[in-house]
DSSP file (Angstrom, degrees, kcal/mol; ACC not computed):
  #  RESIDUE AA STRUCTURE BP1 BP2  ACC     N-H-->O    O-->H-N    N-H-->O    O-->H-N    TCO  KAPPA ALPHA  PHI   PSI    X-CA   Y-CA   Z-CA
    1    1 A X              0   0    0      0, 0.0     3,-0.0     0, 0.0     0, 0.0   0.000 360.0 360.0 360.0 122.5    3.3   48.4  167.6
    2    2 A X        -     0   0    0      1,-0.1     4,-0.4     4,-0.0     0, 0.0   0.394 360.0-113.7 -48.8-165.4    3.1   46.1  165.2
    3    3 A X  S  > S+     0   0    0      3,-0.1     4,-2.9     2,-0.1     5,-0.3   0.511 110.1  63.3-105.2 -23.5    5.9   43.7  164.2
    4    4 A X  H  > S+     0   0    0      2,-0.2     4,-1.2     1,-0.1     0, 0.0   0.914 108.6  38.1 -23.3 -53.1    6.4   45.0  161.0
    5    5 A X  H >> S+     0   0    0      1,-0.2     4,-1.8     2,-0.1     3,-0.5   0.947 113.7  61.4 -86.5 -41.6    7.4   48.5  162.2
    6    6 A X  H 3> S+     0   0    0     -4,-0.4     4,-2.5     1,-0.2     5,-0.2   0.876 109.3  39.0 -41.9 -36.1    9.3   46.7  165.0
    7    7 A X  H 3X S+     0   0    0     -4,-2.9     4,-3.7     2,-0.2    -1,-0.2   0.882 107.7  58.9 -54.3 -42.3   11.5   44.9  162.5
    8    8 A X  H <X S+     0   0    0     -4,-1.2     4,-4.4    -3,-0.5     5,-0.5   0.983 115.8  39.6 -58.2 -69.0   11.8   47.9  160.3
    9    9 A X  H  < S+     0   0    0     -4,-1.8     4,-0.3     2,-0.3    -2,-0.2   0.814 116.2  50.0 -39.9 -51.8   13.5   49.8  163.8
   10   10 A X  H >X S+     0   0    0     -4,-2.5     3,-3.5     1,-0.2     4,-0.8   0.992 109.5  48.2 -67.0 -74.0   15.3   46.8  164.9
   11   11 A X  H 3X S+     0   0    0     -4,-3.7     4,-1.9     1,-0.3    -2,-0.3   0.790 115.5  48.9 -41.9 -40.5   16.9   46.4  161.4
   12   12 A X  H 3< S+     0   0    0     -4,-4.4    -1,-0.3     2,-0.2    -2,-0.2   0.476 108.1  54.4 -72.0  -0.7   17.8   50.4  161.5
   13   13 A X  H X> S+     0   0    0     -3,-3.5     3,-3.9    -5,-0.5     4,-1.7   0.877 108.7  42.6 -83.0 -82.3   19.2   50.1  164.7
   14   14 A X  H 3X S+     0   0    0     -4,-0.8     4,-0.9     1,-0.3    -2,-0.2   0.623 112.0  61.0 -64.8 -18.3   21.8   47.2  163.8
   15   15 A X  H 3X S+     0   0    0     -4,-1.9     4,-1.6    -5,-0.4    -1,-0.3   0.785 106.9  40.9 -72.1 -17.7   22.6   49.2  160.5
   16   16 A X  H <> S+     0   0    0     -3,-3.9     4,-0.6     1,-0.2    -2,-0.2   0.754 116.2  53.1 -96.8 -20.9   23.9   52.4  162.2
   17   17 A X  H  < S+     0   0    0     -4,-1.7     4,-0.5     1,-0.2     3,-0.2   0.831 108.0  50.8 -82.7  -6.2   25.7   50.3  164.6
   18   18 A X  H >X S+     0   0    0     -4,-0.9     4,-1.4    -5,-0.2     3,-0.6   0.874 107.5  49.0 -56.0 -60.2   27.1   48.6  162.1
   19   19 A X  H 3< S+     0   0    0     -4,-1.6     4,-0.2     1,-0.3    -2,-0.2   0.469 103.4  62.0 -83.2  17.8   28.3   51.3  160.4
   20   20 A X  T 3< S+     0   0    0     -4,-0.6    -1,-0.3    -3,-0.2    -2,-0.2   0.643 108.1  43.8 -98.7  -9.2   29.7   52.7  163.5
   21   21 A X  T X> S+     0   0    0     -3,-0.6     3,-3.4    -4,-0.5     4,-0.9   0.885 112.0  53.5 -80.6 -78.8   32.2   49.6  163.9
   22   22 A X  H 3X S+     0   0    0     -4,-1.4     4,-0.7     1,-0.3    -1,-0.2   0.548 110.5  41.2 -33.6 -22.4   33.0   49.7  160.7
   23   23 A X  H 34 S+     0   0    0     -4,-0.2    -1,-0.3    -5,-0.2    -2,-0.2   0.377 111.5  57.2-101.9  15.2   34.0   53.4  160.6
   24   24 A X  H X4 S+     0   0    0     -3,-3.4     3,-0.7    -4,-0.1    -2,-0.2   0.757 107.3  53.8 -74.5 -61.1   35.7   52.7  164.1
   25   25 A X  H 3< S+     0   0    0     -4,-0.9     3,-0.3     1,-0.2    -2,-0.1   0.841 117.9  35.2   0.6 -68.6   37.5   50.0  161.6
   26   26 A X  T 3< S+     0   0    0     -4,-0.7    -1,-0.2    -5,-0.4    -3,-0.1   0.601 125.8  28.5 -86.7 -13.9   38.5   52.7  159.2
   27   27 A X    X   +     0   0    0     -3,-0.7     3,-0.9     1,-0.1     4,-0.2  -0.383  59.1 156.1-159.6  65.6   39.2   55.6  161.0
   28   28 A X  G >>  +     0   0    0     -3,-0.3     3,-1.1     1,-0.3     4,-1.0   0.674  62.9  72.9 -79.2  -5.5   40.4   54.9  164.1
   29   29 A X  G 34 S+     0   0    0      1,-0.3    -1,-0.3     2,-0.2     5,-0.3   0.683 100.1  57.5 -74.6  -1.2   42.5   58.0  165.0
   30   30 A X  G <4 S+     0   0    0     -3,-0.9    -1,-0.3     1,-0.1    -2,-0.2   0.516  95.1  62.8 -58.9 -28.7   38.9   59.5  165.4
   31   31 A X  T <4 S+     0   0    0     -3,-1.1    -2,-0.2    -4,-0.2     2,-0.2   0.706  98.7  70.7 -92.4 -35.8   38.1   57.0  167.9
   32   32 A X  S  < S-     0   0    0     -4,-1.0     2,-0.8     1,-0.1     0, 0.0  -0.640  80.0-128.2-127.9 168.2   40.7   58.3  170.2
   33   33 A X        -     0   0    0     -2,-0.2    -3,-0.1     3,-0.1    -1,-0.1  -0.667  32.6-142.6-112.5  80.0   41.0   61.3  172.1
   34   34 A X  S    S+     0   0    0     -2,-0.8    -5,-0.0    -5,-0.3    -4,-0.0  -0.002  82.3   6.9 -63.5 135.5   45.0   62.8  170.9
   35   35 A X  S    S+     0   0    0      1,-0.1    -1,-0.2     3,-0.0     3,-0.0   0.955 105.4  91.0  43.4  80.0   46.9   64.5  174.0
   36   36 A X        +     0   0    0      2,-0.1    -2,-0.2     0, 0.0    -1,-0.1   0.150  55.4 117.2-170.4   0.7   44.4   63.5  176.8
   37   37 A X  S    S-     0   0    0      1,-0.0     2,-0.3     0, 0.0     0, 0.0  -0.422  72.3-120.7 -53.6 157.4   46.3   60.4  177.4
   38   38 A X        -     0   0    0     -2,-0.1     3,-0.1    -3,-0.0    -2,-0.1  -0.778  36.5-103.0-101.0 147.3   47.9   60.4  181.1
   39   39 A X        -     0   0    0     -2,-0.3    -1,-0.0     1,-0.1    22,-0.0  -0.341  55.3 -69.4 -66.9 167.1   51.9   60.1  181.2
   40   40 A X     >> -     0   0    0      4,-0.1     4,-2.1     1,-0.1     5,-0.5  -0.064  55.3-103.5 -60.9 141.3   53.4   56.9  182.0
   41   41 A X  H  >5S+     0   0    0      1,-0.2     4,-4.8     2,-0.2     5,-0.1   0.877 120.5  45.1 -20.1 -70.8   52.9   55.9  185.8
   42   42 A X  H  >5S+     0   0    0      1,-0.3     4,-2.4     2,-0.2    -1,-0.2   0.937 118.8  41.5 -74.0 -32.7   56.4   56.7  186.9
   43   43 A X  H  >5S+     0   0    0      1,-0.2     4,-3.0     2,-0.2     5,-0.3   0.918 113.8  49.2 -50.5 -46.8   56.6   60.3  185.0
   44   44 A X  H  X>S+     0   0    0     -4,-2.1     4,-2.0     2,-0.2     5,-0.6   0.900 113.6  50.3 -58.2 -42.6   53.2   61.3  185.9
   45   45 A X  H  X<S+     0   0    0     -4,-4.8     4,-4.2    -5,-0.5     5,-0.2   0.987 116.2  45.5 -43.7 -65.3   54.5   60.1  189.7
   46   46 A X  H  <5S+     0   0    0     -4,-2.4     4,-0.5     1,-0.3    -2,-0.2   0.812 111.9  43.7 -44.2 -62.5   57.5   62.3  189.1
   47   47 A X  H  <>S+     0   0    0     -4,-3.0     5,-1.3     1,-0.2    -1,-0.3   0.665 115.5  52.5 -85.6  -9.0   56.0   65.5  187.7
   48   48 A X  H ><5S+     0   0    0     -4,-2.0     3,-0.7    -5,-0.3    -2,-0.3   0.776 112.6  48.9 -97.8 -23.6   52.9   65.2  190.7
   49   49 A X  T 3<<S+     0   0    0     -4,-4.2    89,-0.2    -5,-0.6    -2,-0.2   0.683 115.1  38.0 -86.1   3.6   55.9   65.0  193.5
   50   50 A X  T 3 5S-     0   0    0     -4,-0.5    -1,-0.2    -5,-0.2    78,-0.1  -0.070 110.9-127.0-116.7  17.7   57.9   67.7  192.5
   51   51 A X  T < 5 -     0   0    0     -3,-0.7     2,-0.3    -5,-0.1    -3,-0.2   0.653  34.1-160.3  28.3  98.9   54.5   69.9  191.6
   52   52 A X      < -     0   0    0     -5,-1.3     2,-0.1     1,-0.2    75,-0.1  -0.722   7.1-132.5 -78.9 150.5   55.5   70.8  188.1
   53   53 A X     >  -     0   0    0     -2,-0.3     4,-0.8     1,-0.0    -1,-0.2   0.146  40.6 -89.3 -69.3-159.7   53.9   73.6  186.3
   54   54 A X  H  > S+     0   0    0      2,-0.2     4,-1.5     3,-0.1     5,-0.2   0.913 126.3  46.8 -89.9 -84.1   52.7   73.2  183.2
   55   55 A X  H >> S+     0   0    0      1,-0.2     4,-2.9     2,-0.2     3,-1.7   0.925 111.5  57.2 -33.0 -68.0   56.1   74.2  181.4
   56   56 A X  H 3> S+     0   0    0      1,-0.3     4,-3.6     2,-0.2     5,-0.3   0.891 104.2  42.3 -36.9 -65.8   58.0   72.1  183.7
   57   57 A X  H 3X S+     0   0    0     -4,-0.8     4,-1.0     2,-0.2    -1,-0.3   0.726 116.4  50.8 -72.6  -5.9   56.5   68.8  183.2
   58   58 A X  H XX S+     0   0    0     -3,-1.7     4,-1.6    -4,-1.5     3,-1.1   0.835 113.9  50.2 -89.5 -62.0   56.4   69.5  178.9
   59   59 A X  H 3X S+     0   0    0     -4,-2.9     4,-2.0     1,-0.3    -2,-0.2   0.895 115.7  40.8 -37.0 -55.6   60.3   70.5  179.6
   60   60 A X  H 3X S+     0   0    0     -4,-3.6     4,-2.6     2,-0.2    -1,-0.3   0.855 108.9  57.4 -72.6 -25.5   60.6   67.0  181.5
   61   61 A X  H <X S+     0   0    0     -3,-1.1     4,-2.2    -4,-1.0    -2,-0.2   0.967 110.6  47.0 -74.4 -44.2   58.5   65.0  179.0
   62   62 A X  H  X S+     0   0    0     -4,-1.6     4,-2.2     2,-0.2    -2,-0.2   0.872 114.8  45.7 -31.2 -50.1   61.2   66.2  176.3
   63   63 A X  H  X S+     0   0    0     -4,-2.0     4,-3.2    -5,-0.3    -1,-0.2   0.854 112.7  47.0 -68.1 -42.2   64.0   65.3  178.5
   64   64 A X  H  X>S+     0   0    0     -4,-2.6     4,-6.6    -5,-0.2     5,-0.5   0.924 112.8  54.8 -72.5 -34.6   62.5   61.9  179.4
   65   65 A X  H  X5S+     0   0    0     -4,-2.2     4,-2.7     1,-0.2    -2,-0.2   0.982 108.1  48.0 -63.1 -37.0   61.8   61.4  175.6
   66   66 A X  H  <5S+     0   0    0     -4,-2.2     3,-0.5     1,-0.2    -1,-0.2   0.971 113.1  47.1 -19.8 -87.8   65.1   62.0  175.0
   67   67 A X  H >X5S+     0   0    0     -4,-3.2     4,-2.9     1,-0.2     3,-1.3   0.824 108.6  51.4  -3.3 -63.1   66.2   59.7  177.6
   68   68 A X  H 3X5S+     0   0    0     -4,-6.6     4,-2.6     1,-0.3    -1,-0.2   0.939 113.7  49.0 -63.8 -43.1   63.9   56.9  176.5
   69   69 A X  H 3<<S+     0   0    0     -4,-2.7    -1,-0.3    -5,-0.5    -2,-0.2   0.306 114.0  41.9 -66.2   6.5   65.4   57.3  172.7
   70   70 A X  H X> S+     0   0    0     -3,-1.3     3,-3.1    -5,-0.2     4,-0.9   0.566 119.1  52.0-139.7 -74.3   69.2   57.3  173.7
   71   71 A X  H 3X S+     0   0    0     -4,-2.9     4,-1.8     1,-0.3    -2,-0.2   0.652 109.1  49.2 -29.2 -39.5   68.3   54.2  176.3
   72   72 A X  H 3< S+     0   0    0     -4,-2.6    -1,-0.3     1,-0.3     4,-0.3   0.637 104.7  53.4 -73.1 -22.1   66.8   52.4  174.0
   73   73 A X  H <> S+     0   0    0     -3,-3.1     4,-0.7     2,-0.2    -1,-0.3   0.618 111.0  48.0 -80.9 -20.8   69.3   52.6  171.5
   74   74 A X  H >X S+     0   0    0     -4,-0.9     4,-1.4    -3,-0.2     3,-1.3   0.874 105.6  58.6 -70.0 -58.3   71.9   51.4  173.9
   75   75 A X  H 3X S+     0   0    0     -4,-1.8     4,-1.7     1,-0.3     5,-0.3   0.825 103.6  53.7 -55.9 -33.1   69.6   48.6  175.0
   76   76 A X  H 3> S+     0   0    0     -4,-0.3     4,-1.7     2,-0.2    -1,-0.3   0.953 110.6  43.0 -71.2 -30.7   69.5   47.4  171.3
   77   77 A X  H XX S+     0   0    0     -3,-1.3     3,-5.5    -4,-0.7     4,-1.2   0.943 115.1  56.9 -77.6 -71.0   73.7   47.2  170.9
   78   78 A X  H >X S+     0   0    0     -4,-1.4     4,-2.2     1,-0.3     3,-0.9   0.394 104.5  46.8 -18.4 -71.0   73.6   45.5  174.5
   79   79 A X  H 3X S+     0   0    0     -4,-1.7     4,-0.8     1,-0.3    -1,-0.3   0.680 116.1  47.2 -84.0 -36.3   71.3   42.8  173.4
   80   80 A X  H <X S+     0   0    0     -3,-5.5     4,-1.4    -4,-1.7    -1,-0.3   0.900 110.4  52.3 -70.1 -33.2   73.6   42.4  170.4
   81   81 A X  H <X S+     0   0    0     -4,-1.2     4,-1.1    -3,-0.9    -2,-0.2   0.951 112.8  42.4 -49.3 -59.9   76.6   42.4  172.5
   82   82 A X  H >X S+     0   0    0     -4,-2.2     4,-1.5     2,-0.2     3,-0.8   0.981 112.2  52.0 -65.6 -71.0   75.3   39.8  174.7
   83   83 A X  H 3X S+     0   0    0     -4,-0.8     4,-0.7     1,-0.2     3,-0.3   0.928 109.9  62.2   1.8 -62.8   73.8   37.5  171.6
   84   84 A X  H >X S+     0   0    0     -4,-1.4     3,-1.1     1,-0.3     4,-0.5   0.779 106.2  35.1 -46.9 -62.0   77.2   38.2  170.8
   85   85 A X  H X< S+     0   0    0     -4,-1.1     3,-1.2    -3,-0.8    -1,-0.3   0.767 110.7  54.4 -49.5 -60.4   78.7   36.5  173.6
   86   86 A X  H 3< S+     0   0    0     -4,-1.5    -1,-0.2     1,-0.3    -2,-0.2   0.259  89.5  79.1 -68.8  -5.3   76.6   33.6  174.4
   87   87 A X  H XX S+     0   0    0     -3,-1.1     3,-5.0    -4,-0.7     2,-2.3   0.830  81.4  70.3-108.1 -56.4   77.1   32.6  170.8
   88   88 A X  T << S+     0   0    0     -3,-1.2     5,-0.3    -4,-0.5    -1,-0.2   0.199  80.4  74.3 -46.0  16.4   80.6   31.3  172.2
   89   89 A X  T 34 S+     0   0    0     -2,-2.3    -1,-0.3    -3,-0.1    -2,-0.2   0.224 118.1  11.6-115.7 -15.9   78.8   28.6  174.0
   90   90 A X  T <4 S+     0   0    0     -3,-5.0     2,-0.4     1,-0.3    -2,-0.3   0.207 125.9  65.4-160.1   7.2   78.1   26.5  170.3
   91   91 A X  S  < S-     0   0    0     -4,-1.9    -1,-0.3     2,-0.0     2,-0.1  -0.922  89.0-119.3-137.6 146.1   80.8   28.7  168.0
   92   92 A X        +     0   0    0     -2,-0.4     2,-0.3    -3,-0.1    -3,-0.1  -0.385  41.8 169.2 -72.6 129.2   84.3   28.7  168.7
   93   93 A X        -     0   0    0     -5,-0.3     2,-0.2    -2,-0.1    -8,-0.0  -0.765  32.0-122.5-124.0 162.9   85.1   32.2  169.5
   94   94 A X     >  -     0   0    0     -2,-0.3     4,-1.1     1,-0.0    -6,-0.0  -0.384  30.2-105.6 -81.7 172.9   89.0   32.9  171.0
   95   95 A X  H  > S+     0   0    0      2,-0.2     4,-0.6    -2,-0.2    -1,-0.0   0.490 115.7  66.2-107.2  13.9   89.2   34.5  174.2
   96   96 A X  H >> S+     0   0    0      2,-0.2     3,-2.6     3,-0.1     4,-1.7   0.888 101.4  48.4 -75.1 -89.8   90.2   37.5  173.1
   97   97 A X  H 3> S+     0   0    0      1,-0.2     4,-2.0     2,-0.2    -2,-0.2   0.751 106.3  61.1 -22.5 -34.8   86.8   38.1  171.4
   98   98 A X  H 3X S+     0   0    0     -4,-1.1     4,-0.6     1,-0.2    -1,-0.2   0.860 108.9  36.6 -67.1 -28.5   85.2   37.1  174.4
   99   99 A X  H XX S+     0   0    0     -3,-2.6     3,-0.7    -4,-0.6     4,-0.6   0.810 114.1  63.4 -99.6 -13.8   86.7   39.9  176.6
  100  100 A X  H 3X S+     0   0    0     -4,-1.7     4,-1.4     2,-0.2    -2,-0.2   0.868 109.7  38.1   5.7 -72.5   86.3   42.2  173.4
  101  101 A X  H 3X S+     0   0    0     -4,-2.0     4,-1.6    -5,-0.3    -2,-0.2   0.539 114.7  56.5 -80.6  -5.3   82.8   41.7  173.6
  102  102 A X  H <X S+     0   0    0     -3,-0.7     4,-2.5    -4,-0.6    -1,-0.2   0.649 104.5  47.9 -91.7 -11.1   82.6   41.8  177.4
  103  103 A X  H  X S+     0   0    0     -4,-0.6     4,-2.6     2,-0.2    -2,-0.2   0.898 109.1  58.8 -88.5 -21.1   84.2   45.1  178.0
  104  104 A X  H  X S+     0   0    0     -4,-1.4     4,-1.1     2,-0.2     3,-0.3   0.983 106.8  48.2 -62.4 -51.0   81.5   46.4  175.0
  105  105 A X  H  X S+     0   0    0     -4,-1.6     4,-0.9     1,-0.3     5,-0.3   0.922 118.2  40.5 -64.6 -65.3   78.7   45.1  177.3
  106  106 A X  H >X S+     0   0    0     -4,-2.5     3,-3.0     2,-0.2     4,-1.7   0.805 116.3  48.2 -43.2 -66.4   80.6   47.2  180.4
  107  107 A X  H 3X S+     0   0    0     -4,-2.6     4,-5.0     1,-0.4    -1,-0.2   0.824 116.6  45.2 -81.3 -53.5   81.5   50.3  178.2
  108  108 A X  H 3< S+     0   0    0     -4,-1.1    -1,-0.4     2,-0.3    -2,-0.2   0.407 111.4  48.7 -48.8 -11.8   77.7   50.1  177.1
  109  109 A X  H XX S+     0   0    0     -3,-3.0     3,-1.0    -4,-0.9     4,-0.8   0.844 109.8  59.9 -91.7 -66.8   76.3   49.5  180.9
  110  110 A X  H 3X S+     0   0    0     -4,-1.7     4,-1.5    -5,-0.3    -2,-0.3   0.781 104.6  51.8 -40.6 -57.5   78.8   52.7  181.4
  111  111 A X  H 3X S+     0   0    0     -4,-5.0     4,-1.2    -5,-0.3    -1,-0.3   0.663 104.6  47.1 -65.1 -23.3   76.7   54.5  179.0
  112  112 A X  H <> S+     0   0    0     -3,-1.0     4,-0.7     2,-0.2    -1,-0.2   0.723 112.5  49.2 -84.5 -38.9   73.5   54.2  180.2
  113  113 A X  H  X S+     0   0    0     -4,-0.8     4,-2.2     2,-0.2    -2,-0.2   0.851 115.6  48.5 -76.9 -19.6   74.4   55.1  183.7
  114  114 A X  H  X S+     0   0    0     -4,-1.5     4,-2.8     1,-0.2    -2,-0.2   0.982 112.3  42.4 -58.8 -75.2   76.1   58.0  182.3
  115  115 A X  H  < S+     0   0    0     -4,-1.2    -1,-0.2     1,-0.2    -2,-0.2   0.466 113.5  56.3 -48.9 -19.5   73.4   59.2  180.0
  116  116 A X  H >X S+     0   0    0     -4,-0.7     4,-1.1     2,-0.2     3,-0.8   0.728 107.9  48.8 -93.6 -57.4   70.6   58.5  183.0
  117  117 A X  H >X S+     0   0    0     -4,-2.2     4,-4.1     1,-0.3     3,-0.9   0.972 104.0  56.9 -53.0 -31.6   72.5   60.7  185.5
  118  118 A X  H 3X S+     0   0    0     -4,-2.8     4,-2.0     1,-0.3    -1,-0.3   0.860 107.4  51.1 -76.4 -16.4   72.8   63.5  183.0
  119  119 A X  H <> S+     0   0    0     -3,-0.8     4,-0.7     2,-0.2    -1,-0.3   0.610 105.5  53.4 -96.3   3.9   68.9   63.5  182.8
  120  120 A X  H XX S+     0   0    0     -4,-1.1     3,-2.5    -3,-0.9     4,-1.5   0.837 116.1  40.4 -84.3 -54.9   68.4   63.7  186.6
  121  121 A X  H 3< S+     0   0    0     -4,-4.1     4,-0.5     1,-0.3    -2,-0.2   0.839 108.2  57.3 -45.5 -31.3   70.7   66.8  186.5
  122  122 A X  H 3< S+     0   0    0     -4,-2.0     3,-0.5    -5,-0.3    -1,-0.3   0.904 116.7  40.9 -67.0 -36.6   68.9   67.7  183.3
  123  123 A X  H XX S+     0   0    0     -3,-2.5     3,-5.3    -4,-0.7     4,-0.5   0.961 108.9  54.0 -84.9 -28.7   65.6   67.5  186.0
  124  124 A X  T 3< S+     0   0    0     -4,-1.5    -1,-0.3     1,-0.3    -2,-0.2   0.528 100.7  60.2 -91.2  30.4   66.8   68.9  188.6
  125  125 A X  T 34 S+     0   0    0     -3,-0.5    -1,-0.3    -4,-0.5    -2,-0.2   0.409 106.1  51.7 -77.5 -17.1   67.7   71.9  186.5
  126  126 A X  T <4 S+     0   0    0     -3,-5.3    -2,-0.2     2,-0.1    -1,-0.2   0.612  91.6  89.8-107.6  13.4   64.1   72.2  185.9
  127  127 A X  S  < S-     0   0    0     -4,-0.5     2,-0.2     1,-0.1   -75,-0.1  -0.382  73.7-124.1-101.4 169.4   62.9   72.2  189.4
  128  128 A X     >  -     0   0    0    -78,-0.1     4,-1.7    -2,-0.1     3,-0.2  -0.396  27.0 -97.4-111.7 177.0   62.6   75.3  191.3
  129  129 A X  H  > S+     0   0    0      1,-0.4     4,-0.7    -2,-0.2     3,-0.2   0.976 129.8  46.0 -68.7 -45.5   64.2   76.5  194.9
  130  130 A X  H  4 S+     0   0    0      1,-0.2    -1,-0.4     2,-0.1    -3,-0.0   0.474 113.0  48.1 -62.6  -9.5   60.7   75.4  196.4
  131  131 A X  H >> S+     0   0    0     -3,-0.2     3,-1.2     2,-0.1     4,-0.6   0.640  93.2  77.8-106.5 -41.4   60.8   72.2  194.5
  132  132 A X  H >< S+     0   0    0     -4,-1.7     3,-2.4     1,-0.3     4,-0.4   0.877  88.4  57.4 -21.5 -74.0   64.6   71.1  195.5
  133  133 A X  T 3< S+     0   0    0     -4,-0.7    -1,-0.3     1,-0.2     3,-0.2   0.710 110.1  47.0 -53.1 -10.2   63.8   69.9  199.0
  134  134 A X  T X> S+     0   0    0     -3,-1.2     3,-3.2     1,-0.2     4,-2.0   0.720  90.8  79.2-102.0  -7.3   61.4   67.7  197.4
  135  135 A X  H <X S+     0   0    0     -3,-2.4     4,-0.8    -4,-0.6    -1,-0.2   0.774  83.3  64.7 -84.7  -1.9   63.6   65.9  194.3
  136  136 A X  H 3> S+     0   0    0     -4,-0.4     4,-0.8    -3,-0.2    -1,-0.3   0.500  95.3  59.5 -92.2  24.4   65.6   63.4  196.3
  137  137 A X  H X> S+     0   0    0     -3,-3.2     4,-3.2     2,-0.1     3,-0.8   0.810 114.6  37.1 -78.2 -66.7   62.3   61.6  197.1
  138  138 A X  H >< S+     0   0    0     -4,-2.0     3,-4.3     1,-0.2     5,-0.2   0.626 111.7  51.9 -58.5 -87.8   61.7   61.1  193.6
  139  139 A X  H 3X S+     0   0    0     -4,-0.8     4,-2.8     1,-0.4    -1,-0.2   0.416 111.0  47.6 -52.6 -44.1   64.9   60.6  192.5
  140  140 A X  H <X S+     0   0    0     -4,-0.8     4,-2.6    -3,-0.8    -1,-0.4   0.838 117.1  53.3 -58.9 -37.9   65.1   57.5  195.6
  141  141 A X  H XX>S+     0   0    0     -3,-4.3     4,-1.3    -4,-3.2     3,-1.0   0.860 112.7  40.0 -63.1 -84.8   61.3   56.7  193.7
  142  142 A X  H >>5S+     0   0    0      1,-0.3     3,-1.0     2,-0.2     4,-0.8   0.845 112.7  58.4 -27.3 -50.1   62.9   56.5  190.1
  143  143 A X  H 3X5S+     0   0    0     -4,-2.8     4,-2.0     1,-0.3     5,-0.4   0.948 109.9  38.8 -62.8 -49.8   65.9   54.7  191.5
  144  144 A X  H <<5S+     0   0    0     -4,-2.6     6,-2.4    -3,-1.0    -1,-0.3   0.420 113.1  54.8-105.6  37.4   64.0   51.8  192.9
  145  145 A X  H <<5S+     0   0    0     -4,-1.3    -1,-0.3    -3,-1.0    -2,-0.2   0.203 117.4  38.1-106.5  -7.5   61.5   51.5  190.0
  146  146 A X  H  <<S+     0   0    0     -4,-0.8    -3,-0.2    -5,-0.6    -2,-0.2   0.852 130.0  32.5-107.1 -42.3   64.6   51.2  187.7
  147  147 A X  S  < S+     0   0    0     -4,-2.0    -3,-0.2    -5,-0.3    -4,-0.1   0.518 135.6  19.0 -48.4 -37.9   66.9   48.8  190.6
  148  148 A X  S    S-     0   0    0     -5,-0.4    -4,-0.1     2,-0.1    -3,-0.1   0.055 100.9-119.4-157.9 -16.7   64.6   46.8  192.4
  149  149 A X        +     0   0    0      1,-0.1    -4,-0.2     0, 0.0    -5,-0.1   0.918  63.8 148.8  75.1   7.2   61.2   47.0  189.7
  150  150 A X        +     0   0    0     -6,-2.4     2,-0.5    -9,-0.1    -2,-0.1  -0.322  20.9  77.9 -83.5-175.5   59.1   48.7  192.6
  151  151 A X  S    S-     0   0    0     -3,-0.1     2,-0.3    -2,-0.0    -6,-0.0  -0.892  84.5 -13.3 143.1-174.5   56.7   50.9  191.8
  152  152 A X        -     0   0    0     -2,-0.5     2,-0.4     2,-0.0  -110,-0.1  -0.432  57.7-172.3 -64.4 139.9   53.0   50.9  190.4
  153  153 A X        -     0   0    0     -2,-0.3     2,-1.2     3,-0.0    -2,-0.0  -0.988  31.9-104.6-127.8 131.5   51.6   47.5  188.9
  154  154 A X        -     0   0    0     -2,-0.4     3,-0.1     3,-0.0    -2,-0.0  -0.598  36.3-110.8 -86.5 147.2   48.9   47.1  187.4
  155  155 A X        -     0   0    0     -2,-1.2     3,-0.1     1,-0.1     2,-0.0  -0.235  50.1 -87.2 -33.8 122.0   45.9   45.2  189.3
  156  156 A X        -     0   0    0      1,-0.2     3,-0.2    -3,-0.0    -1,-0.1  -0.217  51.6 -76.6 -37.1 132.1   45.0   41.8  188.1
  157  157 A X        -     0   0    0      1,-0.1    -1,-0.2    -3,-0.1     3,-0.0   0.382  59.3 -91.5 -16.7 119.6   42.7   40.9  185.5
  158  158 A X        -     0   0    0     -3,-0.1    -1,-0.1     1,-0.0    -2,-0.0  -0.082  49.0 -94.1 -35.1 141.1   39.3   41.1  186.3
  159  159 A X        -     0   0    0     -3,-0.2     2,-0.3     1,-0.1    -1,-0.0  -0.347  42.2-117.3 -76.7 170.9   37.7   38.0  187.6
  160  160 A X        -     0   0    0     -3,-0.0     2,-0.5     2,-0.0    -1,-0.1  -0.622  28.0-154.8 -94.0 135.7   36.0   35.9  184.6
  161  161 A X              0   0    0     -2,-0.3    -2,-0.0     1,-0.1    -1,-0.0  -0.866 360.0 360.0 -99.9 134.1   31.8   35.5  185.0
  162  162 A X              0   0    0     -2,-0.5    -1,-0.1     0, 0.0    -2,-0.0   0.560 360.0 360.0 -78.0 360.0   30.3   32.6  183.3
């Protein structure tokens, strides 16, 4: 082979790989492969210890989205609540406002635990007779992944080569 034709090849190589970053660039929802993602650690945990069907675990991924949406909106006033509070540390607030803003934080606390029970009942509504015996293992799983932060981690970084 000559280097002529070698060049020609090389240079047609780096142009289609070019233009595969570049339409990776442009059109990345093509690049990825929609509903073949795996659920989140502790949901995927959840729906493989209670053996969900099929139905089941799409019924509990509604439920949890639910969840996640109504928690997360709570989390947001909280964070304002609390702002709210700490802000009496450098602006003169009375101390009326202060227990004003402490009982929202409780009443808000109150809501989240509320709103979290009603979606275990909501799962163990979906669980079956055979399934039953098994949901206060998860539920004891969920509880200290939400309490205590155990759970899956991910693994540390690969080491760096030089």
């Amino acid at each position: 082979m000559n280097a002529l034709r070698f060049y020609k090849l090389f240079s047609i190589g780096l142009l289609v790989l070019n233009l595969v970053l570049i339409g990776c660039y442009i059109f990345p929802d093509l690049m990825q492969r929609k509903g073949h993602l795996p659920p989140p650690p502790l949901r995927g945990a959840i729906v493989h210890q209670l053996h969900f069907e099929k139905a089941q675990a799409e019924a509990f991924k509604e439920s949890a989205e639910h969840h996640k949406a109504a928690i997360q909106a709570l989390e947001e006033q909280r964070a304002s609540a609390v702002r709210s509070y700490f802000q009496g540390l450098y602006k003169t607030q009375s101390d009326s406002v202060q227990q004003v803003l402490l009982t929202k934080i409780q009443d808000i606390e109150k809501n989240k635990i509320e709103i979290t029970y009603q979606h275990f009942e909501d799962l163990k509504a979906i669980c079956t007779e055979e399934q039953l015996p098994l949901f206060p293992g998860a539920l004891n799983e969920v509880l200290n992944h939400i309490l205590l932060g155990t759970g899956p981690k991910p693994g540390p970084p690969p080491p760096r080569r030089h």
